[in-house]
PDB file of N, CA, C and O in Angstrom:
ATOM      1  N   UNK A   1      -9.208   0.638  39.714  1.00  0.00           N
ATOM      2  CA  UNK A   1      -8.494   0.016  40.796  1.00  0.00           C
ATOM      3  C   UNK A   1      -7.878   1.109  41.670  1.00  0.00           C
ATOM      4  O   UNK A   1      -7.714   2.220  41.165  1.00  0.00           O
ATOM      5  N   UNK A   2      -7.576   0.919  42.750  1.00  0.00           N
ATOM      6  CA  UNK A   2      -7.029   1.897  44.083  1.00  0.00           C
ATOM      7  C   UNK A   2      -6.603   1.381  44.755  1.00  0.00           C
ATOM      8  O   UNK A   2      -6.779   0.170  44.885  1.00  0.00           O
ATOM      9  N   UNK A   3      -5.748   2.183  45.576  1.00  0.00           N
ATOM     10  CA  UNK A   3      -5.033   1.493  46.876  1.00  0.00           C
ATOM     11  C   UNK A   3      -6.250   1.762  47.998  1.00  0.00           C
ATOM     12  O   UNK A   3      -7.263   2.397  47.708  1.00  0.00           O
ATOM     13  N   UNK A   4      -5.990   1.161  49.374  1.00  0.00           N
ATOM     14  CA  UNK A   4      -6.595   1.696  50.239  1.00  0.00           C
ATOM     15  C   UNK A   4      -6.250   2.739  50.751  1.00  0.00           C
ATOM     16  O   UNK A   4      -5.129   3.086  50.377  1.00  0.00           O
ATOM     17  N   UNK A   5      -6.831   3.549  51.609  1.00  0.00           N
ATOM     18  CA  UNK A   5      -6.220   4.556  52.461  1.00  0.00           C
ATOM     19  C   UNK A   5      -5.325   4.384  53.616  1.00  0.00           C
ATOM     20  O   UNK A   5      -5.654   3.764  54.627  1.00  0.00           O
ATOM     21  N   UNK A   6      -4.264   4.909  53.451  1.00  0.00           N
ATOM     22  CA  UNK A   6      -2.931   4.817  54.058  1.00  0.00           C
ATOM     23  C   UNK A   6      -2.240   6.310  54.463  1.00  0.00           C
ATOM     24  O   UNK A   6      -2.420   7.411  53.941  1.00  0.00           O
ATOM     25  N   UNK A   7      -1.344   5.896  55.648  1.00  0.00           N
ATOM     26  CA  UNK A   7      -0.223   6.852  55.542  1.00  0.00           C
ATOM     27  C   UNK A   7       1.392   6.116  55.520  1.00  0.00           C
ATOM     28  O   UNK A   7       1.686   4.949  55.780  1.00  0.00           O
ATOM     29  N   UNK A   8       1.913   6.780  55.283  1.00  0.00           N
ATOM     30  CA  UNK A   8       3.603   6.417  55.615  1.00  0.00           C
ATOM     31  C   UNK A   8       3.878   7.072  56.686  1.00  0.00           C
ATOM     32  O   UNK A   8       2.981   7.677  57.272  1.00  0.00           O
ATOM     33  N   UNK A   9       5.512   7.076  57.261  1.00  0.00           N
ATOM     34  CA  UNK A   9       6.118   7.676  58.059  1.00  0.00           C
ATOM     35  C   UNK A   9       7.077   8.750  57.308  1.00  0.00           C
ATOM     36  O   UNK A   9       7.294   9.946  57.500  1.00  0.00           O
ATOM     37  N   UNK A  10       7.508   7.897  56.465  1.00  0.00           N
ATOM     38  CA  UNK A  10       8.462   8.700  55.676  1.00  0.00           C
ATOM     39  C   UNK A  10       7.924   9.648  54.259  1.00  0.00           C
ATOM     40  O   UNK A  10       6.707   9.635  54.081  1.00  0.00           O
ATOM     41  N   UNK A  11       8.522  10.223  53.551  1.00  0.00           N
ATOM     42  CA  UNK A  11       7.787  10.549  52.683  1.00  0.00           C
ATOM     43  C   UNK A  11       8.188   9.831  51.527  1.00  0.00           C
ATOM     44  O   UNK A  11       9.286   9.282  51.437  1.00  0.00           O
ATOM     45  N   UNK A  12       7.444   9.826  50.767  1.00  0.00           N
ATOM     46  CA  UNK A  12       6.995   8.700  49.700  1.00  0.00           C
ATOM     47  C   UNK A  12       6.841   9.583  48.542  1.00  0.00           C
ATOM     48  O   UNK A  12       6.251  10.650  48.711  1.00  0.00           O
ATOM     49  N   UNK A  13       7.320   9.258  47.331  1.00  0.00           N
ATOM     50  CA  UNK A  13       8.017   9.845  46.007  1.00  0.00           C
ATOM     51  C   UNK A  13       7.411   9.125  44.872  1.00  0.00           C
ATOM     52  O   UNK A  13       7.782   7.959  44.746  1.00  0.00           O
ATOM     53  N   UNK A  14       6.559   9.574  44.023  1.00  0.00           N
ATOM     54  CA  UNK A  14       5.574   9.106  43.094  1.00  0.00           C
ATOM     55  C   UNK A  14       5.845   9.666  41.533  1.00  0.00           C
ATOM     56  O   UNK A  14       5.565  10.863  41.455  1.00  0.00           O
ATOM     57  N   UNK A  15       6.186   9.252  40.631  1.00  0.00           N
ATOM     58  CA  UNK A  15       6.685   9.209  39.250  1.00  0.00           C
ATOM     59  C   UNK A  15       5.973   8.523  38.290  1.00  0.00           C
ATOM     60  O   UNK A  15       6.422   7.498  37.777  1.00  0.00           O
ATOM     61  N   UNK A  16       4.908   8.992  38.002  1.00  0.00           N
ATOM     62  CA  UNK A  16       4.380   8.572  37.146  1.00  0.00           C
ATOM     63  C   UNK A  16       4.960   8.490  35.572  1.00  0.00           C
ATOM     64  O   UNK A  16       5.482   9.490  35.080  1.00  0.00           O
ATOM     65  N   UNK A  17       4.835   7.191  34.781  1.00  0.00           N
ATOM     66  CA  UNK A  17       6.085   6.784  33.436  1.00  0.00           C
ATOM     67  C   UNK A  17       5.030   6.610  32.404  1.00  0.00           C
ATOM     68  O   UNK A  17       5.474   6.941  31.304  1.00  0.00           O
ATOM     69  N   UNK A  18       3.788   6.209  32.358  1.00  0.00           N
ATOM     70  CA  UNK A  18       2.168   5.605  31.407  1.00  0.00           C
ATOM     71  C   UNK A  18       1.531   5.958  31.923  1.00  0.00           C
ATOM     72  O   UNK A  18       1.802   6.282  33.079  1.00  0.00           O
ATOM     73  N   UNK A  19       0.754   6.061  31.602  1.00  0.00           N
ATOM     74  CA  UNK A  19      -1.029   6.124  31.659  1.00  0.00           C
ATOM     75  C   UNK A  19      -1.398   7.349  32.430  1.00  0.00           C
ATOM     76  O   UNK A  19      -1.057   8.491  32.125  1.00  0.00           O
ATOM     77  N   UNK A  20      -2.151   6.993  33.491  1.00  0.00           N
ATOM     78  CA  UNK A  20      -2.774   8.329  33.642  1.00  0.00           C
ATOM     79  C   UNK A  20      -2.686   7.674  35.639  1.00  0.00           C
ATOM     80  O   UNK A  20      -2.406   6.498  35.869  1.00  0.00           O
ATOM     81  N   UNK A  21      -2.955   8.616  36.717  1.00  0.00           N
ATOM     82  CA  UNK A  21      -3.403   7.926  38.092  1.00  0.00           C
ATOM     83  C   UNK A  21      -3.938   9.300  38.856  1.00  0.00           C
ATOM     84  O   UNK A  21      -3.683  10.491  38.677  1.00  0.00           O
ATOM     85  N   UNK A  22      -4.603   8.751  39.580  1.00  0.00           N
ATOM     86  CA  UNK A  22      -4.895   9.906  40.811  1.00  0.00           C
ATOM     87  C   UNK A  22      -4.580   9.897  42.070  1.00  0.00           C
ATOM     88  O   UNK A  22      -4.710   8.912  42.797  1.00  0.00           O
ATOM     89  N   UNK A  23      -4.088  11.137  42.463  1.00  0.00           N
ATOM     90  CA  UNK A  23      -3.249  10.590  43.610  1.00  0.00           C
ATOM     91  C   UNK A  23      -4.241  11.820  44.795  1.00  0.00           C
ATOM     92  O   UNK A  23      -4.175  13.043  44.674  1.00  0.00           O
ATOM     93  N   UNK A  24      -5.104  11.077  45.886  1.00  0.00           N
ATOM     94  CA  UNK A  24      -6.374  11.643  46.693  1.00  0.00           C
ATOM     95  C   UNK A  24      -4.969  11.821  48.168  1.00  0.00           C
ATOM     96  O   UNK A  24      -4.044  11.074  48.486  1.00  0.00           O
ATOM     97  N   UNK A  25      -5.273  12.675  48.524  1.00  0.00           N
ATOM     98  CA  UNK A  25      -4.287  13.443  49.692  1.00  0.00           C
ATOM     99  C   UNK A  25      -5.560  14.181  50.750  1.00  0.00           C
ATOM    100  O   UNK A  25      -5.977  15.309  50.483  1.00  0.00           O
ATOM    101  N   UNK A  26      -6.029  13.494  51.802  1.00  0.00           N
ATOM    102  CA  UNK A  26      -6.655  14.095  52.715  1.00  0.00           C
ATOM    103  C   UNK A  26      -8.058  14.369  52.025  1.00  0.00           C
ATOM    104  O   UNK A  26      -8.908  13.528  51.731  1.00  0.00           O
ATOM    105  N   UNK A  27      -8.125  16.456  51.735  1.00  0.00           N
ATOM    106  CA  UNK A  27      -9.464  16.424  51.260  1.00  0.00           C
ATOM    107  C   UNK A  27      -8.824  16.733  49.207  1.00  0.00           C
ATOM    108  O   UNK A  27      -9.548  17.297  48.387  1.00  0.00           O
ATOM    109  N   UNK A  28      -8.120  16.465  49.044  1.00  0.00           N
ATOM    110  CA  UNK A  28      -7.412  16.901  47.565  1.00  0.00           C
ATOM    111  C   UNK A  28      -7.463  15.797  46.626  1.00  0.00           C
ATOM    112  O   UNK A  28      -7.765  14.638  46.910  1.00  0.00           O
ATOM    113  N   UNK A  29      -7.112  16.291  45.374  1.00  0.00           N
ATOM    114  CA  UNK A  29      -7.592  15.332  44.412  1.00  0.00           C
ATOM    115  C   UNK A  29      -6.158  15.662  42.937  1.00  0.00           C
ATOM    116  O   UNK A  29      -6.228  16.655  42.213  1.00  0.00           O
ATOM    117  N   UNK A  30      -5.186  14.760  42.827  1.00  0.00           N
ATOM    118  CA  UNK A  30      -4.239  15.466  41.720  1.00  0.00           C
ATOM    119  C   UNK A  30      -4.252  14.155  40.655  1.00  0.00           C
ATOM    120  O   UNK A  30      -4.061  12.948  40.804  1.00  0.00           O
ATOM    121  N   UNK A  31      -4.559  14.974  39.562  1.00  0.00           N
ATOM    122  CA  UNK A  31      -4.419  13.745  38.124  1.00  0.00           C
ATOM    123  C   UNK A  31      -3.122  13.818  37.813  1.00  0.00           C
ATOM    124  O   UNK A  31      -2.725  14.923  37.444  1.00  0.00           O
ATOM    125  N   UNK A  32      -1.975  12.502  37.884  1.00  0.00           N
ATOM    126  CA  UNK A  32      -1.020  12.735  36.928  1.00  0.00           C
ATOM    127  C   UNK A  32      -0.702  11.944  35.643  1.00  0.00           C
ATOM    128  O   UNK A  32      -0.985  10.794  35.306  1.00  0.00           O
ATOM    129  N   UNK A  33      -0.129  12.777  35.132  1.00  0.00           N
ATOM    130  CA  UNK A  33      -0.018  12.287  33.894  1.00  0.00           C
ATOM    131  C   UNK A  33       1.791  11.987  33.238  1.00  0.00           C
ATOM    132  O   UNK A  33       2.882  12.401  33.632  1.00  0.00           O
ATOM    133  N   UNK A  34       1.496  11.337  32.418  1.00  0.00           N
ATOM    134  CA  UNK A  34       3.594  10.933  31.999  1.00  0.00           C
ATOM    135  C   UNK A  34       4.460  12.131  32.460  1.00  0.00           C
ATOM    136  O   UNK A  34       4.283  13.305  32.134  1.00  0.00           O
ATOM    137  N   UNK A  35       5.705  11.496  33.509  1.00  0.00           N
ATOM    138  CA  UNK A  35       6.347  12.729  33.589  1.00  0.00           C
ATOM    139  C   UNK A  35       6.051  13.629  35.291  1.00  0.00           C
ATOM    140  O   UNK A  35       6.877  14.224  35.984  1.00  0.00           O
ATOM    141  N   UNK A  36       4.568  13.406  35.528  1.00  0.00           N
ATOM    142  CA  UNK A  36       4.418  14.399  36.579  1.00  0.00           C
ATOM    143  C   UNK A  36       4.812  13.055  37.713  1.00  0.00           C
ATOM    144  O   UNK A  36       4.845  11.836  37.542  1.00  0.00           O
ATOM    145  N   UNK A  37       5.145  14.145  39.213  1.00  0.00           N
ATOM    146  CA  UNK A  37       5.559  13.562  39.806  1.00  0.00           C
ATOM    147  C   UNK A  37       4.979  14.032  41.203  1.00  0.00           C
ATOM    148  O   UNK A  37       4.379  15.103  41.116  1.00  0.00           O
ATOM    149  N   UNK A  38       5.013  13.569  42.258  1.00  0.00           N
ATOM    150  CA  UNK A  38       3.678  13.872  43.697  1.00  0.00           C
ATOM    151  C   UNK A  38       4.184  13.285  45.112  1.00  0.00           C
ATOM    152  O   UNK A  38       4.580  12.124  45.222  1.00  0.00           O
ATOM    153  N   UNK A  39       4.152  13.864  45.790  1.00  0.00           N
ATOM    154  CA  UNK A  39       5.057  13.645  46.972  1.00  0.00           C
ATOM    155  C   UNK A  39       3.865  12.980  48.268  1.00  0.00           C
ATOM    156  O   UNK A  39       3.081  13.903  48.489  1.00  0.00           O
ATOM    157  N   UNK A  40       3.589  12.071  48.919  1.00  0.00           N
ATOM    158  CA  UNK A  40       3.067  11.747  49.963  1.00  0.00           C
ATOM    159  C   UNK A  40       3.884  11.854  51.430  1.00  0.00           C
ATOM    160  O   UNK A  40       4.748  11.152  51.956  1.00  0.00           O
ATOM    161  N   UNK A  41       2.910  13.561  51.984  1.00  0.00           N
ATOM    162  CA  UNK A  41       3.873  13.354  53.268  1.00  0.00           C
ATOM    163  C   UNK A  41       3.705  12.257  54.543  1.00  0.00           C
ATOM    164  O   UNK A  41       2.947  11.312  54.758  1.00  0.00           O
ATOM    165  N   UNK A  42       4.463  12.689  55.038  1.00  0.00           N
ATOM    166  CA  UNK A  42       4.340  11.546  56.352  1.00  0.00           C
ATOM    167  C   UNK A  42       3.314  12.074  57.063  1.00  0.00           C
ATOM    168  O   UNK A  42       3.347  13.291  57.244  1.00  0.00           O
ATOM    169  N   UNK A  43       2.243  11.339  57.591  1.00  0.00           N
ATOM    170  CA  UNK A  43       1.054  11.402  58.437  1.00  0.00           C
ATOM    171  C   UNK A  43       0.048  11.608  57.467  1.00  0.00           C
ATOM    172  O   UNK A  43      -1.093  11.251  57.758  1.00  0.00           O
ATOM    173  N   UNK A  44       0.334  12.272  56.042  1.00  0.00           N
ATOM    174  CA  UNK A  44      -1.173  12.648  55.710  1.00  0.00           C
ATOM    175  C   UNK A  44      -2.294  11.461  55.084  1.00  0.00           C
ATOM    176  O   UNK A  44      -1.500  10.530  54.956  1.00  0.00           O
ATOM    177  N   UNK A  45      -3.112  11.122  54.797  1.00  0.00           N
ATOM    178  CA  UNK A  45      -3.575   9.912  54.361  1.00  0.00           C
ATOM    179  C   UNK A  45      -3.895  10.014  52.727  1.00  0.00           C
ATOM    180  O   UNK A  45      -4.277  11.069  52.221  1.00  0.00           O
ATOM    181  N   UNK A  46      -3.684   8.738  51.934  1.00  0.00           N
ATOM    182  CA  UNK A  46      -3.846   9.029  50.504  1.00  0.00           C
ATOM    183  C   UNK A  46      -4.192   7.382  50.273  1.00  0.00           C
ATOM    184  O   UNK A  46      -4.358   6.346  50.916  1.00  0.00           O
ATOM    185  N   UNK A  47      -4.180   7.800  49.151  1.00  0.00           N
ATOM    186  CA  UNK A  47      -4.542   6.615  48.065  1.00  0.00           C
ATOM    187  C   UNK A  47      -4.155   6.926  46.464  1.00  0.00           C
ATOM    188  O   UNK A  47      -4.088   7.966  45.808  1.00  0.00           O
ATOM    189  N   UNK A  48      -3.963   5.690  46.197  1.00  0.00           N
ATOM    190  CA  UNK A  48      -3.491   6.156  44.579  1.00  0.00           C
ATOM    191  C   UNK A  48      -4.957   5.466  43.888  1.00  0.00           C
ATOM    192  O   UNK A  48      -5.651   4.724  44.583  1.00  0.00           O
ATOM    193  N   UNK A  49      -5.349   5.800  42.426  1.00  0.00           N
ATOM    194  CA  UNK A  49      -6.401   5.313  42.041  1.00  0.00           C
ATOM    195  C   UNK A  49      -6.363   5.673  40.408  1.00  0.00           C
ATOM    196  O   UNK A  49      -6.346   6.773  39.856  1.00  0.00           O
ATOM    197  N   UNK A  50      -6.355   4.201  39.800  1.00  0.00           N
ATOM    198  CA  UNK A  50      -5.523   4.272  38.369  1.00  0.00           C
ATOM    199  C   UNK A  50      -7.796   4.794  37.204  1.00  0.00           C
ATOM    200  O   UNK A  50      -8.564   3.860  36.969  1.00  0.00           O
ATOM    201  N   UNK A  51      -7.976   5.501  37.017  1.00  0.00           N
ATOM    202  CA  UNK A  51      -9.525   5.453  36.541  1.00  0.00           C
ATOM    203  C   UNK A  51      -9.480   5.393  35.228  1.00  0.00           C
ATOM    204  O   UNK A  51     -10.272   6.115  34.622  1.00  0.00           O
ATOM    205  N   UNK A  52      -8.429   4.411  34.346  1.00  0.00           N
ATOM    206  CA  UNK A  52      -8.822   4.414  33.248  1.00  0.00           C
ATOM    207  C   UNK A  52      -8.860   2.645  33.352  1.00  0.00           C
ATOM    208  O   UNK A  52      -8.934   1.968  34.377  1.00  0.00           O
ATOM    209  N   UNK A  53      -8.797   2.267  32.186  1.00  0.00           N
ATOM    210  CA  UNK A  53      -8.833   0.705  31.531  1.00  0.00           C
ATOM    211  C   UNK A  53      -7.461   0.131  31.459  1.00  0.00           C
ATOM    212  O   UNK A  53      -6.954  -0.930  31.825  1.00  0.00           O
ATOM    213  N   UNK A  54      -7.076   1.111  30.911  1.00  0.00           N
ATOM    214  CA  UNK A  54      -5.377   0.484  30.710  1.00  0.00           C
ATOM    215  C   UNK A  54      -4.440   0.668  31.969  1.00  0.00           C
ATOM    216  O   UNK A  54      -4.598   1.556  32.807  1.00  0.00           O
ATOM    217  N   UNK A  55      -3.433  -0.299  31.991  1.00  0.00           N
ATOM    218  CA  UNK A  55      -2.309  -0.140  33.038  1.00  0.00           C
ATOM    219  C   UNK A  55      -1.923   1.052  33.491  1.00  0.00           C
ATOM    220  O   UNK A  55      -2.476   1.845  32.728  1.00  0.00           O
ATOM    221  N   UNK A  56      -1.257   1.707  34.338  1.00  0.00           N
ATOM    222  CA  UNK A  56      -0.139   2.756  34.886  1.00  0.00           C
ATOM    223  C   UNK A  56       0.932   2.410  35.013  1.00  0.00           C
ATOM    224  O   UNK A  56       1.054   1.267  35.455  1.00  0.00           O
ATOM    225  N   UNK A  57       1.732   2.899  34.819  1.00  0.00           N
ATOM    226  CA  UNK A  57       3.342   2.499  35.358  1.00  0.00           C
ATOM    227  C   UNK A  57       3.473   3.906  36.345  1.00  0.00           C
ATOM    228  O   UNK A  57       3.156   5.086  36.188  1.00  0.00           O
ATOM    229  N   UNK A  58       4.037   3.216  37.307  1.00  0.00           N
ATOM    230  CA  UNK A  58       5.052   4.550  37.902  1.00  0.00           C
ATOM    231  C   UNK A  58       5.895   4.109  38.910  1.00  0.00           C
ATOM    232  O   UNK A  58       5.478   3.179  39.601  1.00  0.00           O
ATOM    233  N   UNK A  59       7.130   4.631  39.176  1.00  0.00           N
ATOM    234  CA  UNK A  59       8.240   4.888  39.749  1.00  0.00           C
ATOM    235  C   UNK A  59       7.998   5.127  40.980  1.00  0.00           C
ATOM    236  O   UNK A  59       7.263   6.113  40.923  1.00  0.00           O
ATOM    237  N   UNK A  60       8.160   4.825  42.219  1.00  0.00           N
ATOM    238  CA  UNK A  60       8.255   4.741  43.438  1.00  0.00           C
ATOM    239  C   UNK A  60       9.379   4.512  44.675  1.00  0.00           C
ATOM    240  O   UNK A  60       9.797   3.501  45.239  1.00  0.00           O
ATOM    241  N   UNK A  61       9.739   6.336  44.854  1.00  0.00           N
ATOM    242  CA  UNK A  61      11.028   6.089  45.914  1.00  0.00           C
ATOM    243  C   UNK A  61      10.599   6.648  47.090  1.00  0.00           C
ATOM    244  O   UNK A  61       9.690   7.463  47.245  1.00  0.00           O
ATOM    245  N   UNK A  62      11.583   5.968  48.205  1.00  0.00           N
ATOM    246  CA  UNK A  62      11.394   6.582  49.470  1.00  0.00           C
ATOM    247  C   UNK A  62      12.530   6.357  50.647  1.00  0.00           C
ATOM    248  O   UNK A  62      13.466   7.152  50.560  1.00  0.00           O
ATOM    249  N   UNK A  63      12.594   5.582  51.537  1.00  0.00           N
ATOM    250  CA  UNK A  63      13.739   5.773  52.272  1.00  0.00           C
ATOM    251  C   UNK A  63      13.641   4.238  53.143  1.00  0.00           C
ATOM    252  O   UNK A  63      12.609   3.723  53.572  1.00  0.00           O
ATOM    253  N   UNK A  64      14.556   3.892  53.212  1.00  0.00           N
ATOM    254  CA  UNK A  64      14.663   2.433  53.795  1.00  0.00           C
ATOM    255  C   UNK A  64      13.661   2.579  55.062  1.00  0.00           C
ATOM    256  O   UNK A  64      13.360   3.667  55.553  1.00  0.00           O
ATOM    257  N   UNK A  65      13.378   1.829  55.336  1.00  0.00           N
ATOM    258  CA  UNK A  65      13.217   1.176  56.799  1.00  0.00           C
ATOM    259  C   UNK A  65      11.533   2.616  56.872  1.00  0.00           C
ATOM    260  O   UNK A  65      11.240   3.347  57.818  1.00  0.00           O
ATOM    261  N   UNK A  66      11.018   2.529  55.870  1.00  0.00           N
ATOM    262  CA  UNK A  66       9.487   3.173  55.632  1.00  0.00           C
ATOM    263  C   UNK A  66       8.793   2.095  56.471  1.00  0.00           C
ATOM    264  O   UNK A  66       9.143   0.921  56.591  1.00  0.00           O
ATOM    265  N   UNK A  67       7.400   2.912  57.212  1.00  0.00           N
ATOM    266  CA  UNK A  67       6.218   1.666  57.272  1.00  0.00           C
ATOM    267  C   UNK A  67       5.085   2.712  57.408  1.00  0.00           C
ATOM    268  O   UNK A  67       5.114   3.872  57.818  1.00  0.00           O
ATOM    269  N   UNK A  68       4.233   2.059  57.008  1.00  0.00           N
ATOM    270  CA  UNK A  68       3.127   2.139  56.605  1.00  0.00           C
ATOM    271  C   UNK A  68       1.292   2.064  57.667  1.00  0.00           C
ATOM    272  O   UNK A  68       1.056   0.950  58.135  1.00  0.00           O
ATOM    273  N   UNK A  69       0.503   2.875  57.870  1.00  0.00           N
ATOM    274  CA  UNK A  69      -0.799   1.805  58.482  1.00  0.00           C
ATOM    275  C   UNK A  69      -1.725   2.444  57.755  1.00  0.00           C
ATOM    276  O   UNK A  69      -1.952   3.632  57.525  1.00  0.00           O
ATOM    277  N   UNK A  70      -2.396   1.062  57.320  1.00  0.00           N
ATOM    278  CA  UNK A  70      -3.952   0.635  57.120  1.00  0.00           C
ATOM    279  C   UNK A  70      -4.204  -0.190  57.675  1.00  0.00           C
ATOM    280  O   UNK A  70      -3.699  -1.194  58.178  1.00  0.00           O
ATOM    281  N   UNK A  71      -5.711   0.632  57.497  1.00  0.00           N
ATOM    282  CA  UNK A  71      -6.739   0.291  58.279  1.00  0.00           C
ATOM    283  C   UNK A  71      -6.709   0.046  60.157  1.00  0.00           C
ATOM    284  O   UNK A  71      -7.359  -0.653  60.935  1.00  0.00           O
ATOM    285  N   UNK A  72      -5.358   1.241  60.323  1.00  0.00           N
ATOM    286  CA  UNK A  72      -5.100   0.866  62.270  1.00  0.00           C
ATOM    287  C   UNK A  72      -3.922  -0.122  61.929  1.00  0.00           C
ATOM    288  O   UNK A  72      -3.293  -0.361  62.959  1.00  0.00           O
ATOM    289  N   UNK A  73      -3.531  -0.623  61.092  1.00  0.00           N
ATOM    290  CA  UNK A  73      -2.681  -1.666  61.583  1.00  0.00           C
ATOM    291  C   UNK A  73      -1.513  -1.134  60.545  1.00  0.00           C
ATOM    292  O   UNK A  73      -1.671  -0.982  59.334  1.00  0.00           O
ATOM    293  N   UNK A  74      -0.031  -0.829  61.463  1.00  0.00           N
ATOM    294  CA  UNK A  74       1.430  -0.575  60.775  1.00  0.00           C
ATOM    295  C   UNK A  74       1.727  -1.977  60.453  1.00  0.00           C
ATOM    296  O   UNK A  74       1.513  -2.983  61.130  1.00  0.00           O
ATOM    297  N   UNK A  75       2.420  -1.815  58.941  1.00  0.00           N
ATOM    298  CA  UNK A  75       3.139  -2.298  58.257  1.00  0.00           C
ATOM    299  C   UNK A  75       4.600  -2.325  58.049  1.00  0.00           C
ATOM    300  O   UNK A  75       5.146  -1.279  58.398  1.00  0.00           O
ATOM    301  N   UNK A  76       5.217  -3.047  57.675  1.00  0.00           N
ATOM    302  CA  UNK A  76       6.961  -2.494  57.742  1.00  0.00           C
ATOM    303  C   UNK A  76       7.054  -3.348  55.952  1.00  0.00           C
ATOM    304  O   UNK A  76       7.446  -4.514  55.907  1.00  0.00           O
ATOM    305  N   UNK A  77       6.857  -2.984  55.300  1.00  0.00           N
ATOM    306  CA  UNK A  77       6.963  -3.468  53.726  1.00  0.00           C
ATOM    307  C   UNK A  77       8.473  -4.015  53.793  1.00  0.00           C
ATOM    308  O   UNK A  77       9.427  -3.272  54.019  1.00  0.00           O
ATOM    309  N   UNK A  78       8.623  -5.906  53.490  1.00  0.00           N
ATOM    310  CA  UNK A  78       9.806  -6.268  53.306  1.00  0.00           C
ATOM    311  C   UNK A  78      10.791  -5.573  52.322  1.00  0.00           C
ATOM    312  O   UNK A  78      12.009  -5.482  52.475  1.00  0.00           O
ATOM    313  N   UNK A  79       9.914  -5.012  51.096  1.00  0.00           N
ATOM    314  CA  UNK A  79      10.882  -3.915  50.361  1.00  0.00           C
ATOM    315  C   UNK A  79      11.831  -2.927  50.748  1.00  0.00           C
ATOM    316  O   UNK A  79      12.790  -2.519  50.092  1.00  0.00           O
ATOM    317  N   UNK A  80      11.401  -2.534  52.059  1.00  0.00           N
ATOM    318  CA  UNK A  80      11.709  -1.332  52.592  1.00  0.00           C
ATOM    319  C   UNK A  80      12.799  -1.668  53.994  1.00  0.00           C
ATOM    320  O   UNK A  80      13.026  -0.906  54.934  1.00  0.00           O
ATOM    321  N   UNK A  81      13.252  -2.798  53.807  1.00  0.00           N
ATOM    322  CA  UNK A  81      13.708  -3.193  54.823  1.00  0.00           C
ATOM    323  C   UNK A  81      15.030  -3.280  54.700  1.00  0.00           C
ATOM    324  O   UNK A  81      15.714  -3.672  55.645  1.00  0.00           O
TER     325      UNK A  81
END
């Protein structure tokens, strides 16, 4: 499973707690694992992408009033509001 490709505005704070995820940044590629943690800057494009069977957990901070576009179209995540 994966997200689509996205950017934020703000930067976006990734904490991985289980399993395993990959976090794709432009042309880059980072596996994390329990514990590691991965920063998405503003403008660059990513995706998260969990490649095992079992769940991921992870922790996700960033800064109020974040938004988001895929696919061309900004988002304003009610979370973030």
């Amino acid at each position: 499973m994966a997200t689509e490709w996205h950017t934020v505005d703000r930067e976006e704070v990734f904490v991985l707690q289980d399993g395993r995820m990959l976090m794709e940044m432009a042309d880059q590629m980072h596996e994390l694992t329990p514990g590691d943690a991965a920063i998405a800057a503003p403008g660059v494009p990513f995706r998260l992408r969990n490649p095992a069977a079992v769940a991921a957990r992870l922790t996700v901070c960033t800064s109020k009033g974040i938004r988001g576009t895929v696919n061309g179209e900004t988002i304003d995540p009610p979370w973030a509001q």
